[in-house]
N, C-alpha and C positions, 0 to 999 in steps of 0.2 A: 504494500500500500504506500502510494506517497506521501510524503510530507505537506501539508498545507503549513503554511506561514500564513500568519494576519497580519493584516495592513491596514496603517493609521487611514488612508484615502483607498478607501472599497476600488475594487478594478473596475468596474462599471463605470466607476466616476472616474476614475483615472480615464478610461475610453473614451467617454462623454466629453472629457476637457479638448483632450487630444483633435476627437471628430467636430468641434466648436470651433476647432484653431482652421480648422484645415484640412484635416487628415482624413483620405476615402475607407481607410483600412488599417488597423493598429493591431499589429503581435500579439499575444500573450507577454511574449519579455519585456515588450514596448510598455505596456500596460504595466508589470511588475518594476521594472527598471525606474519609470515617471515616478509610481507611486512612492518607494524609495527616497527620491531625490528629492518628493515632496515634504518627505516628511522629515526629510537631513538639512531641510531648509525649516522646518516648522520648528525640530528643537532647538537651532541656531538660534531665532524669533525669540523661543521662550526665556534660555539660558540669557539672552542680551536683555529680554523685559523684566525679570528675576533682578538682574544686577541691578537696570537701573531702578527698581521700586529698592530695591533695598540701599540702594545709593541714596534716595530722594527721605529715608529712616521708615519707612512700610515694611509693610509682611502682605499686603495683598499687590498683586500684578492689576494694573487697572489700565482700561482701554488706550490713553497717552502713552501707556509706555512700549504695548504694542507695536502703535501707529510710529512710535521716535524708535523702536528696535528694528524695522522693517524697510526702514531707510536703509 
């Protein structure tokens, strides 16, 4: 039996994004690959919005620092 891995962005959506940009036809890896990279860019986002609330003397992550980590 294979191995499934879970993925923070469902493949479907990953597909959907890809077939919205553009794309007539997307992989399976295509679809695994995006989802990935999305989501190595999502904890980047977080790990930088984490800093700055806790820079700013917080414990909660609030929508600014999001929008200022994603620059």
């Amino acid at each position: 039996m294979p191995k499934t891995r879970e993925h923070v962005i469902p493949l479907a959506i990953a597909e959907r994004i890809l077939k919205n940009a553009g794309a007539a036809r997307v992989s399976e890896e295509a679809k695994v690959a995006f989802s990935d990279v999305l989501r190595e860019i999502a904890e980047d986002i977080g790990n930088q919005a984490a800093r700055i609330s806790k820079h700013a003397g917080r414990k909660t992550v609030q929508e600014e620092d999001i929008k200022l980590a994603a620059k």
